[in-house]
KEKE-3310 file (N, C-alpha, C; in steps of 0.2 Angstrom, whole numbers, plus 5000, padded with zeros to 4 digits):
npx = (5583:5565:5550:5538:5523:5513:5499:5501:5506:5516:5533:5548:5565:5584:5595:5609:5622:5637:5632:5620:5614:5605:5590:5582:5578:5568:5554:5551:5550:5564:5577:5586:5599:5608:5617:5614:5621:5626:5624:5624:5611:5605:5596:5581:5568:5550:5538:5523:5510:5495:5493:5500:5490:5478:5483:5482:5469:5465:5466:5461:5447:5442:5441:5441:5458:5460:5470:5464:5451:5440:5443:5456:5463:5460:5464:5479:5482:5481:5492:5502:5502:5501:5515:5521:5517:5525:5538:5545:5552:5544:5540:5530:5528:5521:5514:5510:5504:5503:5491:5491:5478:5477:5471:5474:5482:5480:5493:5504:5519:5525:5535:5545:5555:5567:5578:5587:5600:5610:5622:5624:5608:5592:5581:5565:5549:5533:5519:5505:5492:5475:5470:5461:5449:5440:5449:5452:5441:5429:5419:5424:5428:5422:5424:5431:5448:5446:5458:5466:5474:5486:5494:5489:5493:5507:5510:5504:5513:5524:5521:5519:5532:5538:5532:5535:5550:5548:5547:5555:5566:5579:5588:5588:5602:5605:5599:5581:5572:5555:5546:5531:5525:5514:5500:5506:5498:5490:5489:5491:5497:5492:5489:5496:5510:5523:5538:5534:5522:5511:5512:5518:5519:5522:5536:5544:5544:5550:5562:5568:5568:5572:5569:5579:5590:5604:5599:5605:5605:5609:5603:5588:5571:5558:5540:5527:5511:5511:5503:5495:5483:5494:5504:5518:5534:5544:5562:5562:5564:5571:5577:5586:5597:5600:5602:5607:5615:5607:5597:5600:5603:5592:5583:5590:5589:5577:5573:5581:5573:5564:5556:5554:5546:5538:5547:5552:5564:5569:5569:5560:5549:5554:5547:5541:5540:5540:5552:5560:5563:5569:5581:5588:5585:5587:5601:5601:5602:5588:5578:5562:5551:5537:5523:5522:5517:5522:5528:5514:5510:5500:5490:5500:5501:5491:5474:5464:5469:5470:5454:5439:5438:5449:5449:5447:5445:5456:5469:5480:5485:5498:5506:5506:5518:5526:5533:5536:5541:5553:5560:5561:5572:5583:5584:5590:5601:5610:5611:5618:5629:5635:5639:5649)
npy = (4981:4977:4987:4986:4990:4996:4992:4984:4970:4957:4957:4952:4949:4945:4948:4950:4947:4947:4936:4930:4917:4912:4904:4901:4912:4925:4921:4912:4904:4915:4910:4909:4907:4907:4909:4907:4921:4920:4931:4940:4943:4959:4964:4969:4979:4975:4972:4978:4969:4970:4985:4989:4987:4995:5005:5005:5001:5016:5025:5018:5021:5036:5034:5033:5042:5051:5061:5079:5076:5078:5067:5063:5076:5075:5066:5066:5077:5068:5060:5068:5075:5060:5057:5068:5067:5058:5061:5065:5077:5085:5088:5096:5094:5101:5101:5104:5094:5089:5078:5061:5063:5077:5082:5094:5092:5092:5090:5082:5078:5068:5070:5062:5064:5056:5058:5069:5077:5067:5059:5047:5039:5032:5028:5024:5021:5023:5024:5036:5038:5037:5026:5032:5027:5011:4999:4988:4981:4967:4972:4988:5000:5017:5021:5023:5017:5006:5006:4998:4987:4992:5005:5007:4999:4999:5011:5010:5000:5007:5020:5011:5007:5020:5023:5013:5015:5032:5024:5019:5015:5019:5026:5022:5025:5031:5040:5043:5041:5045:5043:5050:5045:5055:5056:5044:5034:5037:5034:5028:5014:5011:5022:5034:5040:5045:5040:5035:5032:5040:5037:5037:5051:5058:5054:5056:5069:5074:5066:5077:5089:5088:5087:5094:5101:5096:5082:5066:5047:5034:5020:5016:5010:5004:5002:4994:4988:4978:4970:4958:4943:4929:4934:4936:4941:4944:4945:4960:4966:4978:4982:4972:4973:4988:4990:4977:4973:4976:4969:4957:4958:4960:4952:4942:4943:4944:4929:4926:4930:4919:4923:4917:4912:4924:4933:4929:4917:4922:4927:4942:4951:4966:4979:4996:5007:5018:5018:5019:5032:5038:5030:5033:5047:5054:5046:5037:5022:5013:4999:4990:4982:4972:4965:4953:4939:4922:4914:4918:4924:4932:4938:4947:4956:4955:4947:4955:4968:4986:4986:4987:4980:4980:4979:4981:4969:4961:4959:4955:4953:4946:4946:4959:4961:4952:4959:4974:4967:4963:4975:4984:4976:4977:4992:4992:4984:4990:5002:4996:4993:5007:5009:5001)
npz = (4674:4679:4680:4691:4695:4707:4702:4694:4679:4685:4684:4682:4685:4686:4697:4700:4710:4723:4734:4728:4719:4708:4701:4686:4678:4670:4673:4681:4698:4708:4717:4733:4739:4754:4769:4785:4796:4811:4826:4841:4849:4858:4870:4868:4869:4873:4859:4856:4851:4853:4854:4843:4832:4838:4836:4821:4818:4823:4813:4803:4809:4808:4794:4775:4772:4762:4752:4753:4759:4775:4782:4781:4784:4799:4804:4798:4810:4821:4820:4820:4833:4841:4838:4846:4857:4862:4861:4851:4839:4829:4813:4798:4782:4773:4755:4738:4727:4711:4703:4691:4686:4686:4697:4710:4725:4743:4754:4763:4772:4787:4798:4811:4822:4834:4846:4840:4839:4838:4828:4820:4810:4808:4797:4796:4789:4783:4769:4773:4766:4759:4745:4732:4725:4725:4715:4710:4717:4711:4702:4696:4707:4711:4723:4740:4748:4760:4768:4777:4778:4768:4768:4784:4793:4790:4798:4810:4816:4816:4825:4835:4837:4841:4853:4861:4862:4870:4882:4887:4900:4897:4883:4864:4860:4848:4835:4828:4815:4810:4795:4788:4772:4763:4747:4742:4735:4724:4709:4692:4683:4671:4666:4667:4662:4668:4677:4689:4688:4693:4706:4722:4726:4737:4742:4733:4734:4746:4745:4736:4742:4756:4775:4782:4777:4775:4776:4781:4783:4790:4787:4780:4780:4773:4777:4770:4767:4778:4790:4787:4788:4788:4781:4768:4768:4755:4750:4742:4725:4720:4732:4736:4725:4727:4740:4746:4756:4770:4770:4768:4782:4787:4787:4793:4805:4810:4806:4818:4827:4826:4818:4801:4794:4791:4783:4771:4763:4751:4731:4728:4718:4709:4715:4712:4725:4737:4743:4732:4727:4738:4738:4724:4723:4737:4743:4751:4758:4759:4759:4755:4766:4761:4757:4746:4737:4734:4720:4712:4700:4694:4704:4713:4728:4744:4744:4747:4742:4736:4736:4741:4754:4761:4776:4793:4797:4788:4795:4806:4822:4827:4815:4814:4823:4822:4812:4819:4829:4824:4819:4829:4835:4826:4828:4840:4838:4832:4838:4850:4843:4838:4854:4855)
capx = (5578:5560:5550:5534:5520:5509:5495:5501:5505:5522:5540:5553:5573:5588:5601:5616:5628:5640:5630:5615:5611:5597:5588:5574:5576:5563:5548:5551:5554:5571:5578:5592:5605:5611:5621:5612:5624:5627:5623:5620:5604:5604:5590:5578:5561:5544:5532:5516:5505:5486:5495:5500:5482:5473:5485:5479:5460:5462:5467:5454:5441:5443:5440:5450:5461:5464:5468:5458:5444:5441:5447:5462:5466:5460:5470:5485:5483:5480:5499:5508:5499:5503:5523:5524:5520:5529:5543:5547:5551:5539:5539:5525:5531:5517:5516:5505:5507:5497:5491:5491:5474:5477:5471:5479:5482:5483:5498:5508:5523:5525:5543:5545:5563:5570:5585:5588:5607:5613:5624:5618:5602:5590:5575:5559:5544:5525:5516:5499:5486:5472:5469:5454:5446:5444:5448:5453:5433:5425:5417:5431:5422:5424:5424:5437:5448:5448:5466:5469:5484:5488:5496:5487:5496:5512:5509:5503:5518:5529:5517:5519:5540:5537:5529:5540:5555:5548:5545:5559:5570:5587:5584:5594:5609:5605:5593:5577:5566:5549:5542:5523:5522:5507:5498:5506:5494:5483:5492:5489:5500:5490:5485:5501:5517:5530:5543:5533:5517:5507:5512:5523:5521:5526:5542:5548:5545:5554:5569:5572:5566:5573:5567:5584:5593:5610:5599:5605:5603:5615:5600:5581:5566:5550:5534:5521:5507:5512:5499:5488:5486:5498:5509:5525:5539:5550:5566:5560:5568:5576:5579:5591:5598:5601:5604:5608:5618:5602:5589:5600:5604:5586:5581:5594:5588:5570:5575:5585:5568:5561:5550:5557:5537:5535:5553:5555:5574:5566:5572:5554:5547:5555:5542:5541:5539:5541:5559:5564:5567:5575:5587:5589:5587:5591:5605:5600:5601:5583:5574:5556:5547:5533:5519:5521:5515:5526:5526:5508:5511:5493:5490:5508:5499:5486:5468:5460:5473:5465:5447:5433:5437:5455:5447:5453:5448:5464:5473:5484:5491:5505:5510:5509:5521:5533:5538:5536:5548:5560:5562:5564:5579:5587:5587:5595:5606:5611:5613:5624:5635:5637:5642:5655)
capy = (4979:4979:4990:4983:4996:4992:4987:4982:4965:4955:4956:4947:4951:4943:4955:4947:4949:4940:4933:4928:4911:4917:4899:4900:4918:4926:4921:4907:4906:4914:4906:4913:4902:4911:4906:4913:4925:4919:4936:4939:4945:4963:4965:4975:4980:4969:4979:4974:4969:4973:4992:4990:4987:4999:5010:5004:5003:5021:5028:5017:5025:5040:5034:5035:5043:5052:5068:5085:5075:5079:5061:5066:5081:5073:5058:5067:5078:5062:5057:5073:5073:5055:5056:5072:5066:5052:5064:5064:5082:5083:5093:5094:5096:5103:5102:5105:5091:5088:5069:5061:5065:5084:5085:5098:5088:5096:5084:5082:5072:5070:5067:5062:5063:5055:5060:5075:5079:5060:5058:5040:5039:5027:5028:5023:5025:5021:5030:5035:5040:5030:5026:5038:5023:5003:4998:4982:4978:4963:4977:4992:5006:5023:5021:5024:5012:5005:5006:4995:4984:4997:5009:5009:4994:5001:5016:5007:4998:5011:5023:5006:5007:5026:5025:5008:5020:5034:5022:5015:5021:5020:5027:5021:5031:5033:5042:5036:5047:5042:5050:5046:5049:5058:5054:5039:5030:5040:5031:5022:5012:5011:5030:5039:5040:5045:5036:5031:5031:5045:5035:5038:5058:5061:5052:5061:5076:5073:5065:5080:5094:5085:5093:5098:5101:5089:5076:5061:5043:5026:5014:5016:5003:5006:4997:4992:4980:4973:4969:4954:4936:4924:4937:4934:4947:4940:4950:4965:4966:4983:4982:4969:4977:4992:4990:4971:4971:4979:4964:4953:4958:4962:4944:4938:4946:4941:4924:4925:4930:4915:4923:4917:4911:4929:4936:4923:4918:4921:4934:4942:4955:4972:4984:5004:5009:5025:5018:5021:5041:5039:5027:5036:5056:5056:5045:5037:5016:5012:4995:4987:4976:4973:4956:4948:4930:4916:4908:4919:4930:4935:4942:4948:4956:4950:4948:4964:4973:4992:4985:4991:4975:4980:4983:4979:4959:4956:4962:4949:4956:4942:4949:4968:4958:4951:4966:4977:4967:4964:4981:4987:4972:4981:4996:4991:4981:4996:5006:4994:4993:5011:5010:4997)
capz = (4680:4676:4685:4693:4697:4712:4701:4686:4679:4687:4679:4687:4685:4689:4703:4701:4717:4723:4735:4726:4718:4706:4697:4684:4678:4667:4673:4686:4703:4708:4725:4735:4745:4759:4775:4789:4801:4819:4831:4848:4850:4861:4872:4864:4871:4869:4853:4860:4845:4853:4856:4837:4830:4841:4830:4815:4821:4826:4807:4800:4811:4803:4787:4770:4771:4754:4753:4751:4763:4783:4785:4779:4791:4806:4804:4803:4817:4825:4821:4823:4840:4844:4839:4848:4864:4863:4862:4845:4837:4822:4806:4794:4777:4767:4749:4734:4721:4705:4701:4685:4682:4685:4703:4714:4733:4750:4757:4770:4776:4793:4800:4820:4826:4840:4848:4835:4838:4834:4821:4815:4812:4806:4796:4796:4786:4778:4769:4776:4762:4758:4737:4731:4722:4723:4707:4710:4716:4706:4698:4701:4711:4716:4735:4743:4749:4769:4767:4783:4776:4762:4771:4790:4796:4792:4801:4817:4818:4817:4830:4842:4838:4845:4861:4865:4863:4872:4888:4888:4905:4895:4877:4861:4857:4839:4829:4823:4810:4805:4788:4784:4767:4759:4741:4736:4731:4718:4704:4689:4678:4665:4661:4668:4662:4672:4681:4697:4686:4698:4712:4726:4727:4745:4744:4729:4736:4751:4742:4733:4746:4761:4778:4783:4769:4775:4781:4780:4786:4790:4780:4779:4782:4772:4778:4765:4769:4784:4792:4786:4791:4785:4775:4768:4766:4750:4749:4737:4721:4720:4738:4735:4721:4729:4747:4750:4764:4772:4767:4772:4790:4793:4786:4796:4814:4806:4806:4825:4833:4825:4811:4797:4792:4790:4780:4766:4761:4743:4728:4727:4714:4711:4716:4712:4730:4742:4745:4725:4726:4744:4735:4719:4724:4742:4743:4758:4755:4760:4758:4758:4769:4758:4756:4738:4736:4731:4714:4711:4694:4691:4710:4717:4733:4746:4739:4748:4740:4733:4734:4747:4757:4763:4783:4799:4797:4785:4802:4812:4827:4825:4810:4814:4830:4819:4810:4825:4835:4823:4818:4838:4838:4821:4831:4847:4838:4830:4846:4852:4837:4841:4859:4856)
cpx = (5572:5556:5541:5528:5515:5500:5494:5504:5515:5527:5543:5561:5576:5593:5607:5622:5632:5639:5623:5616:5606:5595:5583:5572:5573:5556:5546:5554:5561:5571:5586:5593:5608:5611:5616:5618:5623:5629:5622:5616:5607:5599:5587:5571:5555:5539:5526:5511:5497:5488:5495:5495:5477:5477:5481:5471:5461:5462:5462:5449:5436:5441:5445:5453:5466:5465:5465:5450:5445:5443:5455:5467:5466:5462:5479:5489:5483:5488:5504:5506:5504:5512:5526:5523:5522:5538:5546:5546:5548:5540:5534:5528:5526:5520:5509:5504:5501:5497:5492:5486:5471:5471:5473:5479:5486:5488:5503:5514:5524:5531:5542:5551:5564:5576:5590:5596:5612:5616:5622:5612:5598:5583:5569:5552:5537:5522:5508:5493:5483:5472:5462:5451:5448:5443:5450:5448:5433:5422:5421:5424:5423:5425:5431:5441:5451:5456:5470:5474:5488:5489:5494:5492:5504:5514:5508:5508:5523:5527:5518:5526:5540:5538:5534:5545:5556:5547:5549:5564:5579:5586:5591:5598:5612:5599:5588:5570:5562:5544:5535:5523:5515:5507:5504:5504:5488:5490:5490:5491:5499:5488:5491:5509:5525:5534:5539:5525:5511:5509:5519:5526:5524:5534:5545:5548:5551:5560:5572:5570:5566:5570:5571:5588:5600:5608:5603:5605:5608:5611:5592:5576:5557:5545:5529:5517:5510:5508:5493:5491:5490:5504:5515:5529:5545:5556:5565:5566:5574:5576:5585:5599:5603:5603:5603:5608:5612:5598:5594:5601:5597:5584:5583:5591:5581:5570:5577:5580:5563:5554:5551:5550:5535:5541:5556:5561:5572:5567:5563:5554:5552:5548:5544:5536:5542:5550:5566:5569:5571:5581:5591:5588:5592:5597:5607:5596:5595:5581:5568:5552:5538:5530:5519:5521:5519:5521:5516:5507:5505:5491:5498:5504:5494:5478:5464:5464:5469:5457:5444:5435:5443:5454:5454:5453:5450:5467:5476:5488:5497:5507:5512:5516:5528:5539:5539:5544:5555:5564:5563:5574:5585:5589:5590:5600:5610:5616:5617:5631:5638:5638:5648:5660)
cpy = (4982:4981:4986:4987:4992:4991:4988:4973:4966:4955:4954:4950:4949:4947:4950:4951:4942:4936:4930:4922:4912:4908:4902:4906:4919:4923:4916:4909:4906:4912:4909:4910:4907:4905:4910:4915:4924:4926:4934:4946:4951:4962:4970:4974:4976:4975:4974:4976:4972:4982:4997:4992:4990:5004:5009:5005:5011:5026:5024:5018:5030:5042:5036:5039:5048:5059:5073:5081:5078:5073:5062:5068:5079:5067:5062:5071:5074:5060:5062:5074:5069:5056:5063:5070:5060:5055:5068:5074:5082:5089:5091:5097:5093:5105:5102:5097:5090:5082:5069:5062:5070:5088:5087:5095:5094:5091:5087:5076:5074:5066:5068:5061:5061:5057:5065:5075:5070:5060:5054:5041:5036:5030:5026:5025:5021:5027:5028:5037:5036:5030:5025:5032:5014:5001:4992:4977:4973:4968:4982:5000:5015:5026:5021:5019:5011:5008:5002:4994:4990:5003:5010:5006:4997:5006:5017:5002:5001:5019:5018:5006:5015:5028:5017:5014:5024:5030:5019:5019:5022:5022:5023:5027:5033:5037:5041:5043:5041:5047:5045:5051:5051:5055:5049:5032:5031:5042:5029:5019:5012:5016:5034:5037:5043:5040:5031:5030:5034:5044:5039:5046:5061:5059:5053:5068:5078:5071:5072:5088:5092:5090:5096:5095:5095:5085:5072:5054:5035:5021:5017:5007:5007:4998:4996:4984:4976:4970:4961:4948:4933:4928:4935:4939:4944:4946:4953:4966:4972:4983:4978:4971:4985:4995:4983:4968:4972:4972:4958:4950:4959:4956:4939:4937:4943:4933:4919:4924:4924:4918:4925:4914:4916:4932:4929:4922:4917:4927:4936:4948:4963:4976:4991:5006:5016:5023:5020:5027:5040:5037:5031:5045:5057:5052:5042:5027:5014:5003:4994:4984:4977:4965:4956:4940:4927:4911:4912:4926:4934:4939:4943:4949:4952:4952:4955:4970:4980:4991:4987:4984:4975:4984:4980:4970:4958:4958:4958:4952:4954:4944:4957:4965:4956:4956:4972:4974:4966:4971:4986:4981:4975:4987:4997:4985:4986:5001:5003:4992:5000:5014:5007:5003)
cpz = (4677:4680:4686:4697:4703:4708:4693:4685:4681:4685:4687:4681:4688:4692:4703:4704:4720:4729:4735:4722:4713:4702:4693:4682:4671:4667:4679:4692:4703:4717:4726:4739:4748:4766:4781:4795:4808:4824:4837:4849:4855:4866:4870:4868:4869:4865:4855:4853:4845:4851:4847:4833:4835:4836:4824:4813:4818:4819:4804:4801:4809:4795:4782:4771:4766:4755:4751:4756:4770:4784:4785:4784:4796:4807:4804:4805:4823:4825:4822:4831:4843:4845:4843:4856:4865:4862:4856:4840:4830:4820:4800:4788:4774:4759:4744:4726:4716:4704:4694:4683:4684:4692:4707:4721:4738:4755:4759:4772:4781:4797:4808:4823:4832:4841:4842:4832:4837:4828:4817:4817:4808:4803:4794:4791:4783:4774:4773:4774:4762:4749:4736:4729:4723:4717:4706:4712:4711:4702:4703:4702:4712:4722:4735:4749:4756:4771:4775:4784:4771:4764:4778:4794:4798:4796:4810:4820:4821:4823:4837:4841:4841:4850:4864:4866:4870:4880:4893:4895:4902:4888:4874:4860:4850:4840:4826:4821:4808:4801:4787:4779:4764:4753:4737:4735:4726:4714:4701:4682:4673:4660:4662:4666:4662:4676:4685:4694:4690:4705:4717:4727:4731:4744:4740:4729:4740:4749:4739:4735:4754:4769:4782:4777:4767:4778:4777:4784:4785:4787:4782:4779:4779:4773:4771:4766:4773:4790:4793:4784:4786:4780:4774:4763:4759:4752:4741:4734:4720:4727:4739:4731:4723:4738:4750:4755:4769:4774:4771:4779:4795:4793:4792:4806:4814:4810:4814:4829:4829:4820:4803:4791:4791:4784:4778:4763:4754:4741:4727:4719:4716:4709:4716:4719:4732:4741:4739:4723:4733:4743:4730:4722:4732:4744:4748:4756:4760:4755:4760:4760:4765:4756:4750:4742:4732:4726:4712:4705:4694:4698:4713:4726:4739:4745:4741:4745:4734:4731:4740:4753:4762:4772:4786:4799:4793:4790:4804:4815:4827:4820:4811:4821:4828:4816:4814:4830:4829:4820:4825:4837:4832:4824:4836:4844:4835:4834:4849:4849:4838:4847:4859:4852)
residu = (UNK:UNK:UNK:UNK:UNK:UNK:UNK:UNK:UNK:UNK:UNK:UNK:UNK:UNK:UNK:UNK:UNK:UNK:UNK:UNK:UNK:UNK:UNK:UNK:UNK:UNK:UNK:UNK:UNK:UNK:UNK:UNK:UNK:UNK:UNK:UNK:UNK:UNK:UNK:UNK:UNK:UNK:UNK:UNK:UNK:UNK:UNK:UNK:UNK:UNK:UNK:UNK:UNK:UNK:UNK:UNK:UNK:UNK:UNK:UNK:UNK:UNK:UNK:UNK:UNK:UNK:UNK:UNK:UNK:UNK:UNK:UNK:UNK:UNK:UNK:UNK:UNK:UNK:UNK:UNK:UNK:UNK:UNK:UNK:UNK:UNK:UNK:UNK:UNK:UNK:UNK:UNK:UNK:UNK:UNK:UNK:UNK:UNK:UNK:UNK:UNK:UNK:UNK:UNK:UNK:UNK:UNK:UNK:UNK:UNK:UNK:UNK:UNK:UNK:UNK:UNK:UNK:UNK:UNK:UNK:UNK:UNK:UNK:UNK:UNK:UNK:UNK:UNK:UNK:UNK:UNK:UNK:UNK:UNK:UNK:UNK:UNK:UNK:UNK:UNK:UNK:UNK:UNK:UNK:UNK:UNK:UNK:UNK:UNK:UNK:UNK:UNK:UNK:UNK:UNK:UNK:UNK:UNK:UNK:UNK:UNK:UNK:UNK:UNK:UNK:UNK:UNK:UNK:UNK:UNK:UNK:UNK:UNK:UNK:UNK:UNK:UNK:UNK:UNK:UNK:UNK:UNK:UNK:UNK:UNK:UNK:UNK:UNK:UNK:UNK:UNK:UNK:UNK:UNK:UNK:UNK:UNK:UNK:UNK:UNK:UNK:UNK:UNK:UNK:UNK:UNK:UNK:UNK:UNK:UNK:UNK:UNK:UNK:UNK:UNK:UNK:UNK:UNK:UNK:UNK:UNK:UNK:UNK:UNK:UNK:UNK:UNK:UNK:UNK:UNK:UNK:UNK:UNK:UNK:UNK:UNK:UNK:UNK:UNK:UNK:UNK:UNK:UNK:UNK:UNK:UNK:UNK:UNK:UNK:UNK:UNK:UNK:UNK:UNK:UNK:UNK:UNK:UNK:UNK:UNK:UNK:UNK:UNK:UNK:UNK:UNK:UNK:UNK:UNK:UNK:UNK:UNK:UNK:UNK:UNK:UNK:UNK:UNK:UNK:UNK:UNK:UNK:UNK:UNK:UNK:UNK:UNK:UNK:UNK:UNK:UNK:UNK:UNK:UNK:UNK:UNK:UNK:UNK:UNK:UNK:UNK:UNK:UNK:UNK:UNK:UNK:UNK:UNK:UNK:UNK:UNK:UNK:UNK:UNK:UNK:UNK:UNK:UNK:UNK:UNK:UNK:UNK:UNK:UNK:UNK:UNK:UNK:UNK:UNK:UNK:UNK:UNK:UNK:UNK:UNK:UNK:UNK:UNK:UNK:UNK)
# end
């Protein structure tokens, strides 16, 4: 498998499973034949999209978001705040990490528990830093990047699957943790060489300094760039690779509530994401909803991607909508697989 850093050039890889189909591998689109699975849909709660992006909004207000700034801190007192009164028992798990260009970070991850004493339990995550520099600029910049899509988005989703929960008069009867990772995105494939390439600090901290020491979790759901018009979800390469069955049941529900326009029945890129160490150290089969563009080697991402331009107008409430609801009907389909 080749690994594919979030801003470096495209590799592609063929995941041979026995339900894959893969056509065109090394460098050509791969396509993936699947059957879709006939369910009955649960009743799940409506994720109300404006509620989503006023979340989103309300971390971009703030400002980057990087760490060591007062944007930083007051962003996320602003989330241990919000998930706390929404009911959610919250833990801050402080840590010190050193980047690849030898600056010490004041970071934080920030886990929101629902329903504590549950034994399944599902989880949830984004990260929520912003990345120190645009460098992806026409001319690459030192400004610091809006991070609207790039971490905000998913954060405002999973803030709107929160306060839906807490509202609800019957609760689910699972588990649902939500981790905001810290500093990963003061990265840079081209100067660092470790594993994750500086990237993805917080969720390799948390894999291997878990914040109960026997957590564990029945599958995980990382957000990345969710947010911005017209997206489209491929299924992530080591995401398939590594927790298939996952990718395809959520595609599959995806599909049920009619936003198969959003969650492409397509093999996409394997991306070096937050979900990597969760997979590999904590042991907890985690996958990535994550926008790559079809058939576009030269840009994987979407064009504002780590540039000064990454505000709130790449935002489409319909799309923080999609993945919002379909990650409420993943988890009450869930809830009802465990009452049966």
């Amino acid at each position: 498998m080749l690994f594919h850093f979030k801003n470096s050039h495209v590799f592609w890889s063929c995941l041979l499973t026995a339900t894959l189909v893969l056509q065109g591998c090394g460098g050509n689109e791969s396509h993936q034949q699947t059957t879709e699975v006939s369910m009955a849909l649960v009743q799940a709660p409506t994720f109300q999209e404006d509620s989503a992006y006023h979340f989103v909004q309300k971390q971009v207000d703030f400002g980057p978001r990087v760490p060591n700034t007062s944007a930083h801190k007051a962003c996320g007192d602003f989330l241990v705040k919000t998930l706390s009164e929404y009911g959610f028992e919250v833990t801050e798990q402080k840590f010190s990490p050193t980047t690849y260009d030898g600056k010490k970070l004041n970071a934080r991850n920030i886990i929101g528990s629902f329903n504590p004493s549950a034994t399944k339990r599902i989880l949830l995550s984004s990260h929520w830093d912003s990345r120190p520099y645009a460098d992806q600029d026409s001319i690459p910049s030192k400004q610091a990047v809006p991070a609207a899509n790039d971490g905000a988005s998913g954060v405002g989703v999973l803030l709107e699957i929160a306060r839906v929960i807490s509202t609800q008069p019957t609760k689910p009867n699972i588990g649902v943790d939500i981790i905001f990772f810290d500093a990963e995105d003061w990265g840079n494939s081209d100067v660092a060489t470790d594993e994750y390439a500086g990237f993805c600090l917080g969720s390799q901290y948390w894999a291997a300094n878990k914040h109960q020491p026997a957590y564990t979790a029945y599958f995980g759901i990382l957000l990345d760039m969710v947010g911005a018009k017209g997206a489209t979800f491929q299924k992530e390469g080591y995401s398939m690779q590594l927790a298939g069955e996952i990718v395809r049941n959520v595609w599959n529900i995806a599909s049920l509530l009619g936003y198969s326009n959003y969650f492409i029945d397509t093999q996409g890129p394997a991306i070096t994401d937050d979900h990597l160490p969760v997979n590999k150290v904590a042991r907890i089969p985690m996958i990535d909803i994550i926008h790559t563009r079809q058939n576009n080697l030269a840009h994987t991402f979407f064009d504002q991607w780590h540039t000064s331009h990454d505000t709130m107008e790449q935002i489409d409430p319909q799309t923080l909508k999609a993945v919002g609801q379909t990650l409420l009907q993943v988890l009450y389909q869930e809830a009802e697989d465990t009452a049966l």
